[in-house]
C-alpha positions in Angstrom: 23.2 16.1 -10.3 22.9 12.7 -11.2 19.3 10.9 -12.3 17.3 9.0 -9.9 17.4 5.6 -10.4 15.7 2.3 -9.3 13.4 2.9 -6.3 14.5 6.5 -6.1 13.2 7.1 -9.3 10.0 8.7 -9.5 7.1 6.7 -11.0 3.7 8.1 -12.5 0.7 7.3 -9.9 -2.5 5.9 -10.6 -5.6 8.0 -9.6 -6.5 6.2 -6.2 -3.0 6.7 -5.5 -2.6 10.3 -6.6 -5.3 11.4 -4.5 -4.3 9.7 -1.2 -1.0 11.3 -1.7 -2.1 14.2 -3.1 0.7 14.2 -6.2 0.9 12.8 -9.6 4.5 10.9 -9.2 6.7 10.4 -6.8 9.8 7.8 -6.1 8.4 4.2 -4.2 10.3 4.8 -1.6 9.1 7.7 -0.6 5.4 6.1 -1.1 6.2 3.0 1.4 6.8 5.7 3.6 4.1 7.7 3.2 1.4 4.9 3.4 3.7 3.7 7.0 3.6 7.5 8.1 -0.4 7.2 7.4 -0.6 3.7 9.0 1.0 4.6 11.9 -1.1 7.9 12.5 -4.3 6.5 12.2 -3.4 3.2 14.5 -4.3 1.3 11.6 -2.1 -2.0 12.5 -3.1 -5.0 14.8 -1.3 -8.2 15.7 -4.1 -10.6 14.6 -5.5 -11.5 10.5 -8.5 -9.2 11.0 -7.8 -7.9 14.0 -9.0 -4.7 15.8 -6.6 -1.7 15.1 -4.2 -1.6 18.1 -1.2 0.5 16.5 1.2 -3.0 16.6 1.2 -5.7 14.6 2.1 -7.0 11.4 -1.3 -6.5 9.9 -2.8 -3.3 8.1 -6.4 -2.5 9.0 -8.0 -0.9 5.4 -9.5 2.2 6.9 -12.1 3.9 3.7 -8.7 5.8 2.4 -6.3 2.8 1.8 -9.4 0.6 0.7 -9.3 1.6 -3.0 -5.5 1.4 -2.9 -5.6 -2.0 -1.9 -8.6 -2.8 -3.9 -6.6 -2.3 -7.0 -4.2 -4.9 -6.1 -4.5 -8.2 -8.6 -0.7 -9.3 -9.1 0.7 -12.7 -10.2 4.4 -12.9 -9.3 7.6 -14.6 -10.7 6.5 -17.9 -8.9 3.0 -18.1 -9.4 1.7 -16.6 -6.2 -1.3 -14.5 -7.0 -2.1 -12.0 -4.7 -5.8 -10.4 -5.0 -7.2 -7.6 -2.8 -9.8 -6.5 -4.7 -12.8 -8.7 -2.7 -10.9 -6.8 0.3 -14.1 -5.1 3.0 -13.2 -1.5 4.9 -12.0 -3.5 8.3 -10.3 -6.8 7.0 -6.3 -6.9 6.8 -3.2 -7.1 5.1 -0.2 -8.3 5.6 2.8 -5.7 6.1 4.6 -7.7 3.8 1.8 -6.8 0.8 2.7 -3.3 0.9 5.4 -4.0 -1.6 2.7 -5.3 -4.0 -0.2 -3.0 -3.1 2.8 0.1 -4.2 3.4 -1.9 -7.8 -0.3 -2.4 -8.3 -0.5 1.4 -7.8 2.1 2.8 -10.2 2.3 3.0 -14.1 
């Protein structure tokens, strides 16, 4: 069987993350998905920047589980575009599109 490579290789979590997802590494794809599966669950997205959850939207609602996940997310990329979530309050939003960066501030 061939290795795992790229985004279907598994990567070492951090402890927030561990514990959310209850393992110590797993691929990011399969952690995108989890984090949607427990998004969508909960009703944890909303059409407006600090909406009210209303299970549609492009926001994410941080419930008290995915606050110290996003809380941990202080990234600068390629461009220069800082992205810092760790003022973030339980009830405030991201944007779907962060959940790219919230996985790579999560992994080792």
């Amino acid at each position: 069987m061939a290795e795992a490579k790229g985004l279907n290789k598994p990567v070492k979590l951090k402890k927030e993350m561990a514990e959310f997802l209850g393992v110590a590494e797993l691929p990011r794809t399969d952690i995108i998905k989890k984090l949607w599966d427990y998004v969508k669950a909960n009703k944890l997205q909303t059409k407006t920047e600090n909406g009210r959850p209303e299970n549609a939207g492009r926001f994410i609602v941080a419930d008290a589980k995915l606050l110290p996940l996003f809380k941990n997310t202080k990234t600068k990329n390629k461009s220069g575009k800082i992205t810092d979530l760790t003022a973030l309050k339980e009830g405030q939003t991201i944007n779907m599109m962060q959940v790219a960066v919230v996985v790579g501030a999560n992994v080792e």
